[in-house]
N, C-alpha and C positions, 0 to 999 in steps of 0.2 A: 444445517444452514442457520445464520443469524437473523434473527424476524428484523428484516426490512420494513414492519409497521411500526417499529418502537417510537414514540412521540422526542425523546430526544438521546442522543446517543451514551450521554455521559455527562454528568457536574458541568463542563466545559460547554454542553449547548448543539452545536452543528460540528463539534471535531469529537471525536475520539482516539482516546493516548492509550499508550499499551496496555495500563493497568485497568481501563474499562473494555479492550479489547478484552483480557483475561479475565474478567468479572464474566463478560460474555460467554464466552466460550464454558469457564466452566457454567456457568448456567445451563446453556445446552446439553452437555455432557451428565449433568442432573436431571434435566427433564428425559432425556432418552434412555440412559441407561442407569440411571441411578448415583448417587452418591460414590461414584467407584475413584474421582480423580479429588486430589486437594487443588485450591488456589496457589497452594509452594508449586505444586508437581504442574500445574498448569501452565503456570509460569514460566517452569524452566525449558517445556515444550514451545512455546511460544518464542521465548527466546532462542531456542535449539535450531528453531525453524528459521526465524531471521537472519543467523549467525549463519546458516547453510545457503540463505538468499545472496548474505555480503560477499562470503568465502566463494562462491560459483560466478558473481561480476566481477569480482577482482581478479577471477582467471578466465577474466572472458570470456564466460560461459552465460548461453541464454538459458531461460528455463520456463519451462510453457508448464502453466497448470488448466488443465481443461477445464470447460468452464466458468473460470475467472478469467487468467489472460496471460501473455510472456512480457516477465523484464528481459531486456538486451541491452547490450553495449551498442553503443553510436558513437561512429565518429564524428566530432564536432571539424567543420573545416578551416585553415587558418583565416582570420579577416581582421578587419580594422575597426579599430574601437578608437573612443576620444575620452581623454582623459578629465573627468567630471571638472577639477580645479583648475585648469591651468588652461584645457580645450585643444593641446597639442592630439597628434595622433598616435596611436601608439597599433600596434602588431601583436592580436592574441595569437598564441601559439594554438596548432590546434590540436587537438584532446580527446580522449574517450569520456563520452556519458552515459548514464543509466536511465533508459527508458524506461514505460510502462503500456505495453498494450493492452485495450481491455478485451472480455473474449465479445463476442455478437450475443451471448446471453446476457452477460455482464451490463453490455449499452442498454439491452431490452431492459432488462429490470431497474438498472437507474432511469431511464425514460417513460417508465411504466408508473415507479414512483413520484414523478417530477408530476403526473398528469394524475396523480390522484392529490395532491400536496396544492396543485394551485390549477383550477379547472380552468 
């Protein structure tokens, strides 16, 4: 697991981009088991794994990782919007989107964190 106490996530401050995600990780992978993974090979895991997130919502496929939490497809329903310039009304069609549920450990721990971060 990634130490939830780190003072900041990455260069960037309160966000972290994949390549601090992969800094991470292989870090962890050195502290537990050694020197066994490169940052190339970490990498392409990382990406292996996102690439496998994309490829299972674009077939409409949910995918629960226990623990963390399920992305799923939602249907969006059709409704009316207004068009910013002009303020007529317009008709969004409606659409599949990509959720993100977190798991009940997941809320714990960022709630856990929120309450040590600002008392």
């Amino acid at each position: 697991m990634l130490a939830p106490d780190s003072p900041t996530l990455g260069p960037s401050g309160g966000r972290m981009t994949k390549a601090d995600l992969v800094e991470k990780v292989t870090a962890q992978i050195a502290r537990t088991a050694g020197p066994l993974i490169s940052k190339k090979d970490c990498a392409r895991v990382v990406d292996s794994f996102l690439d496998a997130v994309k490829a299972a919502l674009a077939e409409q496929h949910n995918i629960e990782i226990r623990g963390f939490g399920t992305f799923k497809i939602r249907q969006r329903k059709t409704r009316m919007a207004r068009n910013p310039r002009t303020g007529d009304p317009v008709e969004v069609a409606a659409r599949p989107v990509p959720v993100f549920k977190p798991s009940k450990e997941l809320r714990a721990m960022v709630a856990e964190a929120s309450e040590r971060v600002s008392p």
